[in-house]
N, C-alpha and C positions, 0 to 999 in steps of 0.2 A: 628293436631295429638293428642293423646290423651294425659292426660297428664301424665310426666315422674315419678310426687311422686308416683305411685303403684309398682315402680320397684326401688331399688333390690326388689326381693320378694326372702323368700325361703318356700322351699316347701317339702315334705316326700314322698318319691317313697314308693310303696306297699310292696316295702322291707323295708323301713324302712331307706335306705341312705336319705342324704339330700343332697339339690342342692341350688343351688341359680341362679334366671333368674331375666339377666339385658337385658336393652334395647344393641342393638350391634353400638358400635360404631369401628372408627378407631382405636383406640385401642387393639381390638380386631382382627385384621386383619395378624398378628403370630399366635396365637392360632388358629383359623380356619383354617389359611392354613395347620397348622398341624394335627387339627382335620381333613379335605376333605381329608387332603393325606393317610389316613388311612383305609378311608372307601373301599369299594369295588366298583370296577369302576360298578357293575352291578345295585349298588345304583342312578347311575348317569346318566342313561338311558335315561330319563323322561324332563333330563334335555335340556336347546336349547340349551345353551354353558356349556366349561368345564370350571365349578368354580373351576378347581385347578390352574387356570392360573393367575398369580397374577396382570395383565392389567385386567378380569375380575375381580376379587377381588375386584381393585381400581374402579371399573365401580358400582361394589355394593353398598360401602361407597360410591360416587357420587351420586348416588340413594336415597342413605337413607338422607344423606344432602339434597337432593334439593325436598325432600317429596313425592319421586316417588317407595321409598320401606319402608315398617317397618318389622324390624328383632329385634328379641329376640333368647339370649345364655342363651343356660342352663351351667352353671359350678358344677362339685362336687370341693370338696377341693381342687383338685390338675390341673386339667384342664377343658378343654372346653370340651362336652360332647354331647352337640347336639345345636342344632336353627330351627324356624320356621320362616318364611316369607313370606311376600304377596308384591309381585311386583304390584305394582299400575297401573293402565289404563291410569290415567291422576293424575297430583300432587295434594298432601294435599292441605285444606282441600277439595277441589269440587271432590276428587275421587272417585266414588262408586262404581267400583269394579276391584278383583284385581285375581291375582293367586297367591295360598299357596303353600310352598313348604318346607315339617318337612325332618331333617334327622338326624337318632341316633346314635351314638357309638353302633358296636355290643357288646359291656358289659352291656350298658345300656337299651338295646330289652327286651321284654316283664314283661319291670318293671313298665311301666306306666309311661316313660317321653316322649313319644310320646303325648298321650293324654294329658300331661299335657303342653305341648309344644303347640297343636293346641288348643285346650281351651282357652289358654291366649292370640294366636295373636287371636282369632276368635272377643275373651272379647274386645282386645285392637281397632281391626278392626270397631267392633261394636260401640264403643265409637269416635273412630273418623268419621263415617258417609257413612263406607264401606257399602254396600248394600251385593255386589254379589261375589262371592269367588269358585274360578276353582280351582282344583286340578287335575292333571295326574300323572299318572304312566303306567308301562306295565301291561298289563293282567295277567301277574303270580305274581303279588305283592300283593299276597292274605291278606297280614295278615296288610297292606296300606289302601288297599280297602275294607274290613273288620272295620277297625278303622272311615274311614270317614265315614260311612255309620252310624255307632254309632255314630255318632256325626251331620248327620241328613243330611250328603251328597247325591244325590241321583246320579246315571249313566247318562249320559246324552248321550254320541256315545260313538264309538272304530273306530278307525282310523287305519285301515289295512297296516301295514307293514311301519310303523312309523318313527321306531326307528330300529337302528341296536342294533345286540346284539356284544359282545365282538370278536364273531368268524365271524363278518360281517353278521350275517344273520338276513334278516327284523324281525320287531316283530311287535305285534299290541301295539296301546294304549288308555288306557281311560282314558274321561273325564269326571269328577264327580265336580257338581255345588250345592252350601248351596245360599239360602235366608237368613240372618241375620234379624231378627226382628227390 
């Protein structure tokens, strides 16, 4: 894995707050849960289980102990505020490639800790030997799939009637795949 002195980092949103991104450990595992419980279940679409369940939770830190996930929290001053992660294929280090998966505070949308959220695991990814890197979401997750794309994701399918939406009803979804240099 890469190593841990580049973190804490802090960093300046386009507005101008500051954050600070650590690696996520057990520790962290209150605050997120109160962070996920916040979010809107239609954020959580994409996902294959519900990380608000806190046996997943402890499956997560399991993961990230045994080098089969790397996660980064972003904090403002007062809480947790978003994370990026990449569930790994096979554990550190022989893993090369994984699925990302960003998710923000609606306070903190379209200020740019998305992007900087995926930037850094891509950086961290990059540095421990990751190659290949999946992302999905639903087809309406325009401003998602808009972002990876900048950042050099490309479509690769959509998967017809995927995911349920909130009212029960199928949805498509896509998967979008980065090369790491």
């Amino acid at each position: 894995m890469a190593e841990s002195d580049q973190f804490p980092k802090h960093c300046r949103l386009e507005d101008g707050a500051n954050i600070t991104l650590t690696f996520m450990t057990r520790d962290d595992v209150e605050a997120l849960s109160k962070f996920l419980h916040l979010l809107p279940r239609y954020d959580l679409l994409y996902l294959q289980h519900d990380i608000r369940q806190q046996s997943v939770l402890e499956a997560w830190m399991d993961n990230i102990e045994a080098g089969l996930a790397i996660s980064i929290c972003a904090h403002d001053p007062a809480t947790l505020v978003g994370y990026a992660s990449v569930q790994l294929r096979s554990p550190a280090p022989t893993a090369d490639s994984g699925e990302i998966r960003v998710n923000v505070s609606q306070g903190y949308r379209s200020r740019g800790l998305g992007r900087i959220l995926t930037s850094e695991i891509m950086d961290v990814c990059h540095q421990s030997g990751i190659k290949n890197l999946q992302a999905r979401m639903t087809t309406d997750q325009y401003g998602a799939k808009s972002a990876f794309k900048r950042l050099g994701f490309v479509e690769e399918e959509v998967l017809q009637n995927h995911v349920k939406d909130l009212d029960g009803e199928p949805r498509d979804l896509v998967v979008m795949t980065h090369q790491l240099d």
